[in-house]
C-alpha positions as CSV (number, residue, x, y, z in Angstrom):
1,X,22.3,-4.8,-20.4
2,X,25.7,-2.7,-19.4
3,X,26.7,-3.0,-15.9
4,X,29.5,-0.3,-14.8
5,X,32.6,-1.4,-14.7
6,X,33.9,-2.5,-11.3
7,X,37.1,-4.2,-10.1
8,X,37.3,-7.6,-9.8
9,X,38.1,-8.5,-6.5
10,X,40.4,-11.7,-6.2
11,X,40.0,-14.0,-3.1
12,X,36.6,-12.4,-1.9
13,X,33.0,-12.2,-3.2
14,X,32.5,-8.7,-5.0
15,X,30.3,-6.2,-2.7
16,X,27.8,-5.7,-5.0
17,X,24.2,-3.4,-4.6
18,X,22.4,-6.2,-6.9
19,X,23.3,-8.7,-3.7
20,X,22.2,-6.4,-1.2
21,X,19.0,-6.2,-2.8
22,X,18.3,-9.5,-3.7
23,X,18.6,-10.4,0.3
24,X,15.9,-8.1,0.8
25,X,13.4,-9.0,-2.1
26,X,15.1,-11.7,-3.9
27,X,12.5,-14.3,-3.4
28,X,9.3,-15.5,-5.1
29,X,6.8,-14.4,-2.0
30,X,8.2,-11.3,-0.9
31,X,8.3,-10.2,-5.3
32,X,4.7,-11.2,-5.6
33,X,3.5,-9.4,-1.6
34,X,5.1,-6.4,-3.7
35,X,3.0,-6.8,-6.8
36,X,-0.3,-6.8,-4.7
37,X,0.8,-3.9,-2.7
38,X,1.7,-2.5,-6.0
39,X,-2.0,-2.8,-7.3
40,X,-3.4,-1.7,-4.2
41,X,-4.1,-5.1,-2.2
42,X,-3.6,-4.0,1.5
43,X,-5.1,-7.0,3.1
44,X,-3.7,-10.4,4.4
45,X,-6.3,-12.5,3.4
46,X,-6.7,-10.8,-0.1
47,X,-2.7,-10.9,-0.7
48,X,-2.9,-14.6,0.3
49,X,-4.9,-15.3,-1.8
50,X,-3.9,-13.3,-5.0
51,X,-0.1,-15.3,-4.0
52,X,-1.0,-18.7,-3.3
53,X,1.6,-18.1,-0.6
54,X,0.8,-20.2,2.8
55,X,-0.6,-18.6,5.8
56,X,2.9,-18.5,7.5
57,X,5.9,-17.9,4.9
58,X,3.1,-14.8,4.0
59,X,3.4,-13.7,7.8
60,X,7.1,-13.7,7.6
61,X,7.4,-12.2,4.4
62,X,5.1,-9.4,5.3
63,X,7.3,-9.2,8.7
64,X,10.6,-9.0,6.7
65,X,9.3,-6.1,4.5
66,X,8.0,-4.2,7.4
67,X,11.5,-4.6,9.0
68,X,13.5,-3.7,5.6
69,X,10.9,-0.3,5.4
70,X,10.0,-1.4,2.2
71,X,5.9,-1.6,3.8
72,X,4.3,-0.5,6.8
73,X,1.4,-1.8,9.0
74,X,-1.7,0.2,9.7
75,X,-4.6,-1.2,11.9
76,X,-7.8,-1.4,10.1
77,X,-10.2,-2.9,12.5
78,X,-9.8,-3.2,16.6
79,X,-12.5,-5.6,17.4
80,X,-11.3,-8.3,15.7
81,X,-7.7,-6.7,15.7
82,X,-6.6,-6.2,11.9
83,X,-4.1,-4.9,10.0
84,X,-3.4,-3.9,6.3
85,X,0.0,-3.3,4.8
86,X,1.1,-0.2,2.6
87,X,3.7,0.2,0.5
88,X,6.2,3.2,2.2
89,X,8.7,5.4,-0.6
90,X,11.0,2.7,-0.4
91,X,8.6,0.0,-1.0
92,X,7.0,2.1,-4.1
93,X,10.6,2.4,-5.8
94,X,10.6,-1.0,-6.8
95,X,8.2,-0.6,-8.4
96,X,9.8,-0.1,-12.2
97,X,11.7,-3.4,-11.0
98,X,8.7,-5.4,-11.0
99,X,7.3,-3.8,-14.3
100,X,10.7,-4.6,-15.9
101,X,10.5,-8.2,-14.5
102,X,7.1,-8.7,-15.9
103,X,7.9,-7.4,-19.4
104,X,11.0,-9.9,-19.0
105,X,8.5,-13.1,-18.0
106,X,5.8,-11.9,-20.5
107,X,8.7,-12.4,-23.1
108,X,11.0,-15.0,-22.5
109,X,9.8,-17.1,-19.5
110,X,6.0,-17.4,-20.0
111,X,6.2,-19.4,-22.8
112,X,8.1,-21.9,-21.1
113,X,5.0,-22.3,-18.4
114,X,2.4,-22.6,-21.1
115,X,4.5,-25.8,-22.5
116,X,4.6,-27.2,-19.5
């Protein structure tokens, strides 16, 4: 991989895109919320269940995204109230992210797992 070039800046930590990114999705929840969006899982229960992520870091992951405009929240049902979640353009550019991060796992990080 070839990052462009940028100045090293002495005495301060380097502004940096990859950093700004990674404070928006650079955790294991909100990558794997993404993935389910990304194969068209719109419901909480369903996404909870396809994580393994608890009840309430899902809520607050979901809550994040929403506020980042990476998803959006539609209401599905009134009586009980429910809501699904939708990826927005934003949300669906990350997409080639998360395939490059799975072709990455599927070849250097999944055989670690298996061994364990």
């Amino acid at each position: 991989m070839s990052l462009d070039s940028e100045p090293t800046n002495l005495g301060a930590p380097r502004v940096c895109p990859i950093a700004d990114a990674l404070e928006v999705v650079g955790e294991r929840w909100t990558l794997l919320v993404l993935r389910e969006l990304g194969f068209g899982v719109h419901r909480f229960k369903d996404i909870q269940t396809n994580t393994g992520a608890p009840r309430e870091t899902l809520t607050l992951r979901l809550r994040k995204l929403e506020d980042a405009g990476l998803i959006e929240r539609r209401r599905y049902s009134e009586h009980p109230p429910r809501d699904e979640y939708l990826l927005t353009a934003a949300g669906e550019d990350i997409a080639p992210v998360l395939r490059s991060l799975r072709h990455w796992g599927e070849h250097h990080a999944a055989p670690l797992l298996r061994t364990s």
